[in-house]
Every structure is written in C-alpha cells, then in structure tokens.
C-alpha positions as CSV (number, residue, x, y, z in Angstrom):
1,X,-19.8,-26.4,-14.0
2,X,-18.6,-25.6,-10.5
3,X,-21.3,-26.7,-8.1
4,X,-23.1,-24.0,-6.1
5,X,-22.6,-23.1,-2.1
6,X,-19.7,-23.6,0.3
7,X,-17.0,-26.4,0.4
8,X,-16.0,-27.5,3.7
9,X,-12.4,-29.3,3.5
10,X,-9.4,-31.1,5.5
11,X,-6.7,-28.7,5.0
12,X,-4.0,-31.3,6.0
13,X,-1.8,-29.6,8.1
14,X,0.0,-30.8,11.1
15,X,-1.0,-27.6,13.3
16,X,-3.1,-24.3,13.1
17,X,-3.6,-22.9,9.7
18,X,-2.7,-19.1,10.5
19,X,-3.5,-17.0,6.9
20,X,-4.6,-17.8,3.8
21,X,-4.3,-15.8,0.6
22,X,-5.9,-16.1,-3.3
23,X,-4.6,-15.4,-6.7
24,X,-5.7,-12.5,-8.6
25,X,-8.3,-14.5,-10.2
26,X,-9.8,-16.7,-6.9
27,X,-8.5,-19.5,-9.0
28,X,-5.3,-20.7,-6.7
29,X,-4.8,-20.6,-2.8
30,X,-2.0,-20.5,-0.5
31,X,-2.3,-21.7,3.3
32,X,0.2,-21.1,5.8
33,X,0.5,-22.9,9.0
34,X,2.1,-23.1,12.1
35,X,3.7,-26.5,11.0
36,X,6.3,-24.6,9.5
37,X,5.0,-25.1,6.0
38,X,2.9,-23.8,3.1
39,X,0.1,-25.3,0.8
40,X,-0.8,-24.3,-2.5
41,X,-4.1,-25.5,-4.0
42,X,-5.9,-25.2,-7.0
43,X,-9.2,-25.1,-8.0
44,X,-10.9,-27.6,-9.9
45,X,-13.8,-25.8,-11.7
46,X,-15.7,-28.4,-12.9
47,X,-17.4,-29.1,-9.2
48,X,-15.3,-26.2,-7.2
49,X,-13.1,-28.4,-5.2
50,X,-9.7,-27.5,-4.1
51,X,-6.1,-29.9,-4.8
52,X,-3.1,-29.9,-3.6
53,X,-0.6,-29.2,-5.8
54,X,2.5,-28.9,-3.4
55,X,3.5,-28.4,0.4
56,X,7.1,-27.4,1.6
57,X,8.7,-26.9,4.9
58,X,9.0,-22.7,4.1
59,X,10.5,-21.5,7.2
60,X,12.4,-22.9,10.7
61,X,9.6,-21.7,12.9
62,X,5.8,-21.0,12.1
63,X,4.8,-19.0,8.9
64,X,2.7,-16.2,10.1
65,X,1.4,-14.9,6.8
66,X,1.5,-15.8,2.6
67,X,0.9,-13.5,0.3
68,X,0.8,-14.0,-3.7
69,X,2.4,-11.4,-5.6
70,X,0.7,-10.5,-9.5
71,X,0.7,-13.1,-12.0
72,X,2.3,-11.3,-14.6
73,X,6.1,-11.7,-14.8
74,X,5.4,-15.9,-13.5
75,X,3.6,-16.9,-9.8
76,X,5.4,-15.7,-6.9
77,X,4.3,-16.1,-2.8
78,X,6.0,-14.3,0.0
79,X,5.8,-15.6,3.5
80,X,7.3,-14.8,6.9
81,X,7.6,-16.6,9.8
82,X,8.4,-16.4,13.6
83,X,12.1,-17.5,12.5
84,X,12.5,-13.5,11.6
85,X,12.6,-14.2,8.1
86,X,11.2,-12.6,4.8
87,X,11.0,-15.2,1.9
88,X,9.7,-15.3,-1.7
89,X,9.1,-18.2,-3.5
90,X,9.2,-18.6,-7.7
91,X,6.4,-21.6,-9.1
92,X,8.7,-23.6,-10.9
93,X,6.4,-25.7,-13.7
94,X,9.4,-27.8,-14.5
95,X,8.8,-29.8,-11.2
96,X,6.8,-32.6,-10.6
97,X,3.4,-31.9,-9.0
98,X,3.3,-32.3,-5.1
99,X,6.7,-33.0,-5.3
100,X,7.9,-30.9,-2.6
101,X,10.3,-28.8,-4.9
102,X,7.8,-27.2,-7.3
103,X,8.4,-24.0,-5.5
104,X,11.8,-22.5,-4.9
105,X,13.2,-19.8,-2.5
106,X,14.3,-16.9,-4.8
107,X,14.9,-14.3,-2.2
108,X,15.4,-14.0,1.7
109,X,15.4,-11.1,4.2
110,X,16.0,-11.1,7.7
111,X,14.6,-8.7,10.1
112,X,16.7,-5.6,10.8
113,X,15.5,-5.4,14.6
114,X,15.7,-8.9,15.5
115,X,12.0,-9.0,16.1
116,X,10.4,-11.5,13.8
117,X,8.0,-9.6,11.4
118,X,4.1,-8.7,11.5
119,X,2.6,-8.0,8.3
120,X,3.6,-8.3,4.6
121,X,1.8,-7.5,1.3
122,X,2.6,-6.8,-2.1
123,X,1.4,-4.0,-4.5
124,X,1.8,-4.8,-8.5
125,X,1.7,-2.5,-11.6
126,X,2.0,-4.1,-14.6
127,X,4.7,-6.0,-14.5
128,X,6.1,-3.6,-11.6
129,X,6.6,-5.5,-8.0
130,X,7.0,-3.7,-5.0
131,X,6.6,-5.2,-1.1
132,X,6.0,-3.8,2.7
133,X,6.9,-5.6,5.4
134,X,6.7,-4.4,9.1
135,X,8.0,-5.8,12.6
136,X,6.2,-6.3,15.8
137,X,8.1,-3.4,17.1
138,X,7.2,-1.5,14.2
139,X,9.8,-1.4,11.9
140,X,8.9,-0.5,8.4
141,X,10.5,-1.8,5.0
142,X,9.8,-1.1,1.4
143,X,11.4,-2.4,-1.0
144,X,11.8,-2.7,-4.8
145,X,13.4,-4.9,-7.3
146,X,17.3,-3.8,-7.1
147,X,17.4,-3.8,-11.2
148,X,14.5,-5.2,-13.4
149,X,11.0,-5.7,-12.0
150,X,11.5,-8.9,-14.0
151,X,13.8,-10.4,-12.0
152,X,12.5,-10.5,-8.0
153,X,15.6,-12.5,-7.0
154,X,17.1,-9.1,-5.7
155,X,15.5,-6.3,-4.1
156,X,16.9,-2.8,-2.9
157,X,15.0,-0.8,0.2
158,X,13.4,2.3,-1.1
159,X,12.6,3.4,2.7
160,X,12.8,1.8,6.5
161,X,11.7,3.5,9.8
162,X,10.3,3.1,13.1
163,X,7.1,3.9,12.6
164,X,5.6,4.2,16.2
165,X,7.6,4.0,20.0
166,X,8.5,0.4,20.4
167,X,5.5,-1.7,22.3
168,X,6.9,-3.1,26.0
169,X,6.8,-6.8,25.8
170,X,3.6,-7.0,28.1
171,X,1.9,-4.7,25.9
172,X,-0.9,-5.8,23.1
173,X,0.2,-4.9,19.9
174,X,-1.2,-5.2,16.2
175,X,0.7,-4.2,12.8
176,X,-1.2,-4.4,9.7
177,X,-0.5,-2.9,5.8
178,X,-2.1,-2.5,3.0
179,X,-1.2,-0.8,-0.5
180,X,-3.6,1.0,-2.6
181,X,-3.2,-1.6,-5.4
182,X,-4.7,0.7,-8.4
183,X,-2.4,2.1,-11.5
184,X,-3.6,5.3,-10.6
185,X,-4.4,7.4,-7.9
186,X,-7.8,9.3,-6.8
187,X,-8.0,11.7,-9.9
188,X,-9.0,14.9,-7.6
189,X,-5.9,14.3,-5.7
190,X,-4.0,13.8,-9.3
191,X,-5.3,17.3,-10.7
192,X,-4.0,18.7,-7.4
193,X,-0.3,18.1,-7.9
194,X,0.0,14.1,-6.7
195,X,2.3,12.0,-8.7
196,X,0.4,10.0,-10.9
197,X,2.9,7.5,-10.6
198,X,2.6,7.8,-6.4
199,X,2.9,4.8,-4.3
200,X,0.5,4.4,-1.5
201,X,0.3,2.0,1.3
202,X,-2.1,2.3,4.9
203,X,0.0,1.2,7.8
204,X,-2.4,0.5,11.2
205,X,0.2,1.3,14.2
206,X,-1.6,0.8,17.9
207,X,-4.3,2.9,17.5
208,X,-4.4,4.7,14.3
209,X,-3.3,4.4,10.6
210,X,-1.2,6.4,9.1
211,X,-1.7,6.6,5.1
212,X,1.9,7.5,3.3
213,X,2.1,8.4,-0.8
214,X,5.4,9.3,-2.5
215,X,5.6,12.5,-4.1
216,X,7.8,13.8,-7.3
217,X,11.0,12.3,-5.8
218,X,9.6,9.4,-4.6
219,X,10.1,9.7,-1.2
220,X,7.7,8.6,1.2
221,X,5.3,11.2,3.3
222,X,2.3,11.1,5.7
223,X,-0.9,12.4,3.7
224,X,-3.5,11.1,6.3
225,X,-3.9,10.0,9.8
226,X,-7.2,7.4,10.2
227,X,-8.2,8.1,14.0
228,X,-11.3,7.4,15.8
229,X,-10.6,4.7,18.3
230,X,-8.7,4.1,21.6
231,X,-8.3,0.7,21.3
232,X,-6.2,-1.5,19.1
233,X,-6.4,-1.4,15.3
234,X,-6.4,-5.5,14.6
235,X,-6.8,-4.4,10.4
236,X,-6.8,-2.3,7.5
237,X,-7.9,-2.5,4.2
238,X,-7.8,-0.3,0.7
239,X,-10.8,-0.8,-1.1
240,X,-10.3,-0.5,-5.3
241,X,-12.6,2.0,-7.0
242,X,-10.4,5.5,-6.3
243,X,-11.8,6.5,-9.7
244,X,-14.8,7.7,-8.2
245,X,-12.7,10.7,-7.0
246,X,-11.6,9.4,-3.4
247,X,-9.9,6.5,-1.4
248,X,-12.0,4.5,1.2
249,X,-10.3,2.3,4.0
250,X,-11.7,0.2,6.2
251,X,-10.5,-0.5,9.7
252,X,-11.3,-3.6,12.3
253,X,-10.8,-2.3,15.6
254,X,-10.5,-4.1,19.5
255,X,-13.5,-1.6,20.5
256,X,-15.8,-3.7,18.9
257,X,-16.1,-1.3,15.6
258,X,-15.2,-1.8,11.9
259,X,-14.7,1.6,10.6
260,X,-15.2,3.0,7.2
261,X,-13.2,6.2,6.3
262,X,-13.0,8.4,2.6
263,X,-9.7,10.3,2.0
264,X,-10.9,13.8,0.1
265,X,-8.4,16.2,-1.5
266,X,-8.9,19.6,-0.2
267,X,-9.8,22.1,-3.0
268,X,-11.5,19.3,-4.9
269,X,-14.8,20.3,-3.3
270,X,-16.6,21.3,-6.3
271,X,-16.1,17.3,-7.7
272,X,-19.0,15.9,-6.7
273,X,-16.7,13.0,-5.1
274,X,-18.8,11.9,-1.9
275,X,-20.3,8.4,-1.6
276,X,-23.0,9.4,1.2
277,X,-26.8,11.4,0.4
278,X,-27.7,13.0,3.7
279,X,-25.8,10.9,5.9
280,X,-24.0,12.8,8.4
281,X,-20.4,12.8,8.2
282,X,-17.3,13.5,10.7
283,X,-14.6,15.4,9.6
284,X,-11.6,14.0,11.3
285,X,-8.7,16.8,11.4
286,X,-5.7,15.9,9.6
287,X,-2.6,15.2,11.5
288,X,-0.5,15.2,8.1
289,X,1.2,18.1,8.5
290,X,2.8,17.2,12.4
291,X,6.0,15.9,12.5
292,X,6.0,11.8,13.1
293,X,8.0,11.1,16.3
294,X,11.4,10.1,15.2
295,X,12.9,6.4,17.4
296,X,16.6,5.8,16.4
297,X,17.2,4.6,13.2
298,X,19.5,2.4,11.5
299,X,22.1,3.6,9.5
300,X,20.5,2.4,6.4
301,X,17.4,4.0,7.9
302,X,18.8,7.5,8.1
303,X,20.9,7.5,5.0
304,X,17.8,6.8,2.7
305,X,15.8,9.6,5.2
306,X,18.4,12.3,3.9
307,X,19.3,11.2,1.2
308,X,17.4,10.9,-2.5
309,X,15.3,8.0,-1.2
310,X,13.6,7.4,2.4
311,X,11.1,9.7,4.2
312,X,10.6,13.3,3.2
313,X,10.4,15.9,5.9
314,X,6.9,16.5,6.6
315,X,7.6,19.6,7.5
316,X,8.8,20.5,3.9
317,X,6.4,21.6,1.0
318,X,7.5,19.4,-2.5
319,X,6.4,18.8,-5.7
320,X,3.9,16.1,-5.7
321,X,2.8,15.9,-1.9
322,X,-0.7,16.2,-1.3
323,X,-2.2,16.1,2.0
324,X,-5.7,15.1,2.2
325,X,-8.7,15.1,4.2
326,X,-10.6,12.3,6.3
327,X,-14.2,11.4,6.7
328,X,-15.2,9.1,9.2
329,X,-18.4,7.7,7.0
330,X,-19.5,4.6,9.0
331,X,-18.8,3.2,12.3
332,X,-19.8,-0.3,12.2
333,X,-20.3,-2.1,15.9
334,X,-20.4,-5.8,15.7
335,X,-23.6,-7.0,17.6
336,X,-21.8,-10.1,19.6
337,X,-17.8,-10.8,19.2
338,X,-14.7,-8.4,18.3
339,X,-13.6,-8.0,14.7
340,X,-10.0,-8.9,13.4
341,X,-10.1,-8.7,9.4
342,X,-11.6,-6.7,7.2
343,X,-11.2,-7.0,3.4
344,X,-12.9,-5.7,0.8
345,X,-14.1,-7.1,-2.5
346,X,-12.1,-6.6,-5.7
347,X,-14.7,-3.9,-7.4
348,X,-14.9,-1.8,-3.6
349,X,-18.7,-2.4,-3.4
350,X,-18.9,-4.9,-1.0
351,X,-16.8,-5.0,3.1
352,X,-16.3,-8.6,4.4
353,X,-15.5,-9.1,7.9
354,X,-14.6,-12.0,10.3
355,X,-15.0,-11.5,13.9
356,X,-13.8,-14.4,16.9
357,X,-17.6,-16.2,16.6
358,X,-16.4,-17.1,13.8
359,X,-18.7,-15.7,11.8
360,X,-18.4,-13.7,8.2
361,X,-20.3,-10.8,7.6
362,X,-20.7,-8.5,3.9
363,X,-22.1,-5.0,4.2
364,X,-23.4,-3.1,1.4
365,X,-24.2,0.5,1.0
366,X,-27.3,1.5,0.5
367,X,-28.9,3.6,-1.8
368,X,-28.6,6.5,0.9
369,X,-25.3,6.1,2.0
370,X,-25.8,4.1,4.9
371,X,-23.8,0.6,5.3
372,X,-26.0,-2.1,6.1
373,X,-25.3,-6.2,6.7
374,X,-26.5,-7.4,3.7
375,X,-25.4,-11.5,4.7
376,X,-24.2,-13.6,7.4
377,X,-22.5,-17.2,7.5
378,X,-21.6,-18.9,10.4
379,X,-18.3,-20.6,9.8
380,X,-19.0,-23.0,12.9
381,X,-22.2,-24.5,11.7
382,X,-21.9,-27.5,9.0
C-alpha cells in the first residue's frame, strides 16, 4: 500500500528540469531537462516511490517540453527542444532497463520557420493520435498519422499557419495549446450542426486564445476568442466534463489572474447548461466571425488553406461550423506571486495552479457557483 503525503526526490539531472508530464493513469512520469535529456520513471506502488527506468540524450540542445501520447496502440513521448526539433519516441520492452536504448526515435520534425518550437501536446481517440505543435513566432502545425493511426512513424500536416504577427526579438512572448481531449464534443453544440467527430484544440497567442474546431470537411475554423486581459497569457487549459452541455478553459495570465471561461452554443439557451446559481457573469462578445489577420504563409501553408485540408474561410458559412459564445465565469487574482500553469484535474472538478512562490494552489466550486481555494502547498518548505 502506497504510503500517504508527498515524496520529495533527487531527480538526477545535470541541469534545470524544465516540464514534466504523467501517463494517463499517474502511474509513469517523464522529465525533461535542460541537460539535453529525458527521464522516464515509474511508480512503485507499494510505498509510492518513483524509479528510473531509463534516461537518453533526446535532443542537441535543451528539451523544452515532454508529452506522453495515449497508451493504447504501445507508450509513446514527444519532446522538443531548443535544437528546433519535433521528436517522438516508441517504449521499446525488448531493451534492457536503464539501458539507455529502451526508447527509440520513431519520428522527427524540424521547425518550418527556423525558430525552435514552444508548445506541443497530443489529443488521442481511441486508438486515433493526432499532435499540435507551435513556434515562438507562432507558427502552428497539426498533424495526423500519414496512413494508419497505428503506425506514428509517419505523420501528414492536416493544417499550418501564422497564427498571430510575429513577436520582435525584444518582445515577451508566450505560446501555449491545449486539445479538448474528449471523444465527443459539448452535446448542445453537437445538436446545433458541429461535427461530432470535430477536433478542437485552445491555442493562447499574446494576449488572448483563440479556440479552433473542424467542421464537416475537416478544416480548421475559429469558434471562440478567450479575451479579458492585457497582459500575457503564460497558459491554457481544457478541462474534461463537456457532457454537462459546455466547454470550460482556464487561463494563467502575467496580470496576476487565472481566468475561468464556459464556451455556450447560441440557441441552446433553453438547456439548462450553466455551471453558476446567481453569480454574475460577463458575456464576452465573440470575435469568431472576424477575419484572423493573415502573415505570409508557406507554400504548404497556403496549399492546405485552399485546398481540401487547412483553414476554412471564416468568412464562409459550412456544414458543421459552429460558433459559440463566451462567459467570463471567474477571475481568479493570485494574493502574492504571478501565475504560469494552470491544469485541471482529469474529471474537470478541480483547477490546480502553480505561480513563481512556488506554491500550488486547487480551487473548487462551490455550491453557488463561486470558485474558492480549497488547498495550498508550499513547494519550498520540506
């Protein structure tokens, strides 16, 4: 029986651990560092320690995030580093334990901009793997497997684009994505004319978010804007739980503010589909329906834009494209240091946040509406 509390460890790396990233089931761990390499650990339930159970040199320059991808067609990580580079990695049981080889590169991407890349995560359906990735000058790639979702050796784009002007070198900047990782979307928005099969992924761009679905022909299209600060977005986060008849999102923001926001499908009103009692809410307008400023694209870029893949014309009115309102529900403040994550927990209920005190915080709803701390650890204490 696993012992009760929290485990302070030696991680073993040779430099600054810089993300970290959990199985499915909590039961393996992934640690990327600025040594150039990657840790995978697993759990030892009987007393809740962690082991190493390899560490490879994964990329020529620091690895800036891991992701695993779903367990179900074998284990699978991505990484990228600051050597511009995209990689995933295939668990390969055949190999010795710790021996350095037990995980091997099936697949490599290199930035299309020469700008080494910000963000990556993965969205899984069954046995269905797709992955985002975005630049520091915001370059966007989604990709899919090029043949069988068996086989993640080889992957085809489904869409790339500029999705903001390109930051000047002196300028702050923070990229950040995350999928809406359920089978199905928001059934309001289903009975409305989305694609039940839509893919939908958050992407935080300077100030604000900017949600994207596919429709019918699986092209790619804004159906929310997230706005409500001025400063820089440092995170974003789709919470599960869309079959209560909406999406939430939560946002960590430079201004001090995490940010809790509910996408609504217009028309839907009569679904008693809102999480708050008598709170007061803010109806953020929509800036779906504008036109997204359009930066040069690549050739790829604006081949898959016009042709049966890429963006969709916002502009355009399709089968499966909803557009869909915002609520602003809570705005968090952090009583002493700035946010940077936000994430939430697997059933939606409860936020977790980190902040530079190094403290972690988890907020709960209450019963009327309102989002409250309900905990507080303080990472710096032993």
């Amino acid at each position: 029986m696993a012992s009760e509390g929290f485990h302070r460890f030696s991680h073993g790396h040779q430099d600054l651990v810089t993300d970290v990233s959990y199985n499915i089931y909590g039961t393996r761990m992934a640690t990327a560092s600025a040594d150039h390499r990657i840790k995978v650990w697993d759990l030892v339930e009987t007393n809740g320690s962690w082991t190493v159970t390899d560490v490879w040199v994964a990329h020529d320059a620091s690895v800036t995030c891991v992701k695993w991808n779903g367990p179900f067609v074998g284990e699978h990580l991505g990484s990228i580093g600051e050597d511009g580079t995209l990689k995933i990695w295939q668990e390969d049981v055949s190999q010795a334990i710790n021996s350095g080889r037990r995980w091997r590169q099936l697949f490599r991407m290199v930035t299309a901009t020469g700008v080494p890349y910000a963000h990556l995560d993965f969205k899984t359906i069954g046995v269905e793997s797709y992955f985002a990735v975005i630049t520091r000058d915001g370059y966007l790639t989604v990709c899919e497997p090029a043949e069988d979702h068996d086989d993640l050796s080889t992957w085809k784009i489904m869409w790339e684009d500029y999705l903001c002007k390109t930051p000047s070198r002196m300028e702050e900047a923070g990229f950040r994505l995350s999928w809406h990782k359920e089978i199905l979307p928001a059934w309001p928005a289903v009975l409305a004319g989305l694609d039940r099969k839509s893919l939908s992924l958050a992407a935080a761009t300077g100030t604000t978010v900017k949600v994207f679905r596919t429709d019918k022909d699986r092209k790619f299209y804004i159906a929310a804007t997230l706005e409500g600060t001025n400063e820089l977005v440092r995170d974003v986060d789709w919470s599960n739980g869309s079959m209560r008849g909406f999406d939430t999102l939560a946002t960590a923001s430079k201004d001090g503010f995490i940010r809790i926001y509910e996408l609504h499908t217009p028309g839907a009103a009569s679904f008693a589909t809102s999480s708050t009692g008598n709170q007061e809410q803010k109806l953020l307008p929509s800036h779906a329906d504008l036109p997204m400023p359009r930066p040069s694209r690549s050739a790829i870029g604006a081949g898959l834009a016009g042709g049966a893949k890429g963006k969709r014309d916002e502009q355009a009115t399709v089968p499966g494209a909803v557009r869909q309102d915002v609520k602003l529900v809570a705005e968090l403040e952090m009583p002493v240091a700035l946010p940077w994550r936000a994430k939430w927990s697997p059933d939606g209920g409860m936020l977790v946040t980190t902040a530079d005190d190094g403290t972690v915080r988890l907020w709960k709803k209450s019963i009327d509406g309102e989002w409250l701390e309900a905990a507080e650890i303080d990472g710096t204490k032993e």
